[in-house]
C-alpha positions as CSV (number, residue, x, y, z in Angstrom):
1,X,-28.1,33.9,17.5
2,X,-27.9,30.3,16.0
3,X,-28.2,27.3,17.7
4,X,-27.2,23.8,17.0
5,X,-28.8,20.9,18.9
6,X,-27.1,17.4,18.1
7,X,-28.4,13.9,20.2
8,X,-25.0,11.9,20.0
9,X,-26.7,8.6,21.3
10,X,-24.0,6.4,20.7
11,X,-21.1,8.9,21.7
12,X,-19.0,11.2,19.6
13,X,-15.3,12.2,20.2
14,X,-13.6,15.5,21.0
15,X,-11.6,15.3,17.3
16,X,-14.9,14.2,15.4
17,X,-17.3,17.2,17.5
18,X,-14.5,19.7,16.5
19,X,-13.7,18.3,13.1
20,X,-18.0,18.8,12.3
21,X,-18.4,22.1,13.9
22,X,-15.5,23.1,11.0
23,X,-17.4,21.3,8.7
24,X,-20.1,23.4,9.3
25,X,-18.6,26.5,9.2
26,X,-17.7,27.7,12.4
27,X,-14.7,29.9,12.4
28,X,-11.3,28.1,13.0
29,X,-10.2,31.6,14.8
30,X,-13.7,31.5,17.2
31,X,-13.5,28.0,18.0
32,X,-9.7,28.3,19.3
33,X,-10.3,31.3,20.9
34,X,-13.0,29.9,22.8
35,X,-11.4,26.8,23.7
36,X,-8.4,28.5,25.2
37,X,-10.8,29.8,28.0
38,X,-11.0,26.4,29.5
39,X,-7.2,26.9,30.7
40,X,-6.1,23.4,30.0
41,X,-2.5,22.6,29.5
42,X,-1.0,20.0,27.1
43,X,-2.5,19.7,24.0
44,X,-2.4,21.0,20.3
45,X,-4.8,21.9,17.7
46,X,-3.9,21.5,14.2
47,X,-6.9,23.0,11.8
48,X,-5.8,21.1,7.8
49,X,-8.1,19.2,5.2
């Protein structure tokens, strides 16, 4: 197992966290899969250079 330790001291949002973890090669399939387990309503992911 990999893992990926990041200090954000001045803050980072939710589009730039996802948009670096794609960057960085995390699978687009993986990372929506896991974020449909936190069960939240009302928003839309659209994966595009």
């Amino acid at each position: 197992m990999k893992i990926l330790y990041y200090d954000c001291f001045s803050g980072i949002t939710g589009d730039m966290n996802l948009g670096a973890l794609i960057d960085l090669g995390v699978d687009k399939q993986y990372l929506l899969k896991e974020l449909l387990k936190m069960n939240i309503d009302g928003y839309k992911i659209e994966i595009k250079k």
